[in-house]
C-alpha positions in Angstrom: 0.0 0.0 0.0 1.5 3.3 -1.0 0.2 4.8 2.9 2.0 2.3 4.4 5.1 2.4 2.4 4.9 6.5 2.9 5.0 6.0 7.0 8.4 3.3 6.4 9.5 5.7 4.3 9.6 8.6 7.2 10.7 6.2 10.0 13.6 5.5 7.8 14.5 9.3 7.4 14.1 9.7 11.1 17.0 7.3 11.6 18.9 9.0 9.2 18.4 12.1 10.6 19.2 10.9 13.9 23.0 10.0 12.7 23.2 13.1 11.4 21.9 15.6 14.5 23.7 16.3 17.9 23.2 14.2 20.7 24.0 15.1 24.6 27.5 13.2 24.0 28.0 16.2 21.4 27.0 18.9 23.9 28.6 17.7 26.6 31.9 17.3 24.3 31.3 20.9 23.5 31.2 22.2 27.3 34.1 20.6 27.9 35.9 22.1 25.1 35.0 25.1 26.3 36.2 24.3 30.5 39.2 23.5 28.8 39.7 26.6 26.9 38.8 29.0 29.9 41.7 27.1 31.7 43.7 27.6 28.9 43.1 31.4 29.3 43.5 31.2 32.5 47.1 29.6 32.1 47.9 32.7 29.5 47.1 35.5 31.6 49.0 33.9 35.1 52.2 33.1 32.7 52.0 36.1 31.2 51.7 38.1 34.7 54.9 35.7 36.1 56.6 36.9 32.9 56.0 40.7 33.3 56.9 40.3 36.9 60.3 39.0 35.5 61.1 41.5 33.6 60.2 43.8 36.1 62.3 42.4 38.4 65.0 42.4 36.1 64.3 46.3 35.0 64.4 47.2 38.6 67.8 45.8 38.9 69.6 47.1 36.0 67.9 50.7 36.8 69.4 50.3 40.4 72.9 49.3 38.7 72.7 52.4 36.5 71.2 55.3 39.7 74.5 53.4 41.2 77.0 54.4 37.9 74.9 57.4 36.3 77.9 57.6 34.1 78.1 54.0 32.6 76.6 53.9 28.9 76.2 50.5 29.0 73.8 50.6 31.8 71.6 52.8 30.2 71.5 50.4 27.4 70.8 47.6 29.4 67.9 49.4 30.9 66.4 50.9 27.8 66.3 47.1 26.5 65.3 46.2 30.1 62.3 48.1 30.1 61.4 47.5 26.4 61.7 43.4 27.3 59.1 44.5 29.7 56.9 46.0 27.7 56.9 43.5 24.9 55.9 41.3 28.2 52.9 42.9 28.9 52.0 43.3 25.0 52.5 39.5 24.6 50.7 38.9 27.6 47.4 41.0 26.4 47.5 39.6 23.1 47.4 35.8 24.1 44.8 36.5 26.8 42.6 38.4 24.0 43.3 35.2 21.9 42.9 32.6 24.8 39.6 35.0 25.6 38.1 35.1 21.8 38.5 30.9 21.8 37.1 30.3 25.2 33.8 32.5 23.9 33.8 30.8 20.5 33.4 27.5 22.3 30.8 28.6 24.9 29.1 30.0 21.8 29.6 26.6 20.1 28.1 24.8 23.4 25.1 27.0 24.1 24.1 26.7 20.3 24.6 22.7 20.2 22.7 22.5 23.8 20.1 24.8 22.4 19.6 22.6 18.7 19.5 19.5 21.0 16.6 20.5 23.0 15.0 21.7 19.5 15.4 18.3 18.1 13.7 16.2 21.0 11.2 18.5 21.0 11.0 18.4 17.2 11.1 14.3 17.3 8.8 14.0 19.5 5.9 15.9 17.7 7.2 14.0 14.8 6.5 10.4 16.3 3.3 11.8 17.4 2.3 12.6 13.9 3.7 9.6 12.6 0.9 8.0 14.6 -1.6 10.1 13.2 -0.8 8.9 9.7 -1.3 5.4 11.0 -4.3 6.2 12.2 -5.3 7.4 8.5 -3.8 4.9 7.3 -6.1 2.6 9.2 -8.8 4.5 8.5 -8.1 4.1 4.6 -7.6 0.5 4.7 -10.7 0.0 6.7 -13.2 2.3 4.0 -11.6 0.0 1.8 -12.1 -3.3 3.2 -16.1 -1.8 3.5 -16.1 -0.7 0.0 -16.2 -4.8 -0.9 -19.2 -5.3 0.9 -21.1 -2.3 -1.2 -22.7 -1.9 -4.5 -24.1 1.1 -7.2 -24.3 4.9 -5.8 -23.1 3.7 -1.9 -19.8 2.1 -4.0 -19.5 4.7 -5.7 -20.1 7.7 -3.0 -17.2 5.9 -0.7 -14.8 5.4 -3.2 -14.9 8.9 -3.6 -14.9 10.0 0.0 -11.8 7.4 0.0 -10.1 9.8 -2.7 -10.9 12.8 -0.6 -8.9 11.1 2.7 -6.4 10.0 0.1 -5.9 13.6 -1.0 -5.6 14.8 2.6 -3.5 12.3 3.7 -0.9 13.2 1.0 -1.1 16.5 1.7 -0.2 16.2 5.6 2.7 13.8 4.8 4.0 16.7 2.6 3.6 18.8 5.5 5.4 16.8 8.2 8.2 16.1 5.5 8.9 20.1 5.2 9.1 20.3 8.5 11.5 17.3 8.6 13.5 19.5 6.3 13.5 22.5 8.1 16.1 23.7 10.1 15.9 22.1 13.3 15.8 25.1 15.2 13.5 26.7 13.5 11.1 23.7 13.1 8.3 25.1 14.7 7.3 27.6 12.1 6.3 24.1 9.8 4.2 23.3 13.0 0.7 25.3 12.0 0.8 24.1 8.5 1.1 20.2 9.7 -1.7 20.6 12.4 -3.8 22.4 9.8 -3.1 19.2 7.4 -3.9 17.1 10.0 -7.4 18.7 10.9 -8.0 18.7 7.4 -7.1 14.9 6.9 -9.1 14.2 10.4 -12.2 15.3 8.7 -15.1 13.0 8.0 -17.0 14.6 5.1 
């Protein structure tokens, strides 16, 4: 029966949609990219600080050694490298935070949108497998008109085959429904949701 082989047909894409969508492993992969990389930033800025303080320390020495021999050249070369080592410290120190900083908020981002598309997609399935019942139940419905239809003769024959093209008809137009919504972005699945209930109302009708 073309119903029948119509509801296989979407169980089937459900499973391939469900190797292809994220799942908590996924999320929780994700959240711990992004613990990782808020360490990571944390590491940068406390090696960059022990770094400046280095270099400070250093700084402070040589201008001690030079307020000691104001006329030594050397000295005051020492410190004029001194204090730019210092200051290439602190530049190196605010660019790899900024970096460390931009990656740890990329991967938050990442988490938060892969938490947010997995709680889209249960909900989303699960309105799915509810409509996926509904179609049996038409598809029920079709098969039993039919089975009656045997039993009939003349106008009455005639009158329910027709009313059996109408459910048809309705039928294939809430399968079209549900399958755009299948296709639709997962997060944004819920704007495919009026048209399928309206399909279904439509189908559900017994004139």
């Amino acid at each position: 029966m073309k119903q029948m082989t119509l509801t296989v047909a979407f169980s089937v894409f459900a499973l391939f949609l469900a190797g292809c969508e994220v799942t908590s492993t996924d999320v929780d992969a994700a959240r711990e990219d992004a613990r990782e990389e808020q360490l990571e930033t944390q590491q940068a800025r406390a090696e960059g600080t022990s770094e400046i303080r280095e270099k400070a320390a250093s700084e402070q020495q040589l201008r001690e050694t030079s307020m000691r021999q104001p006329n030594d050249e050397q000295a005051k070369k020492d410190l004029i490298e001194a204090r730019k080592a210092t200051d290439m410290a602190r530049l190196e120190k605010n660019e790899n935070v900024s970096e460390e900083q931009l990656e740890t908020s990329e991967a938050r981002k990442k988490a938060d949108r892969l938490a947010t598309e997995l709680q889209a997609t249960r909900a989303r399935d699960a309105y799915l497998n509810q409509s996926n019942t509904e179609l049996e139940k038409i598809d029920a419905r079709i098969e039993t008109m039919r089975d009656r239809l045997d039993t009939l003769e003349g106008v009455e024959k005639d009158n329910l085959s027709a009313d059996i093209e109408v459910v048809k008809i309705r039928r294939e137009a809430y399968s079209d429904a549900i399958y755009a919504l299948k296709n639709e972005d997962v997060i944004e699945w819920e704007s495919k949701k009026p048209a399928v209930d309206d399909a279904l109302k439509q189908a559900q009708k017994s004139d």
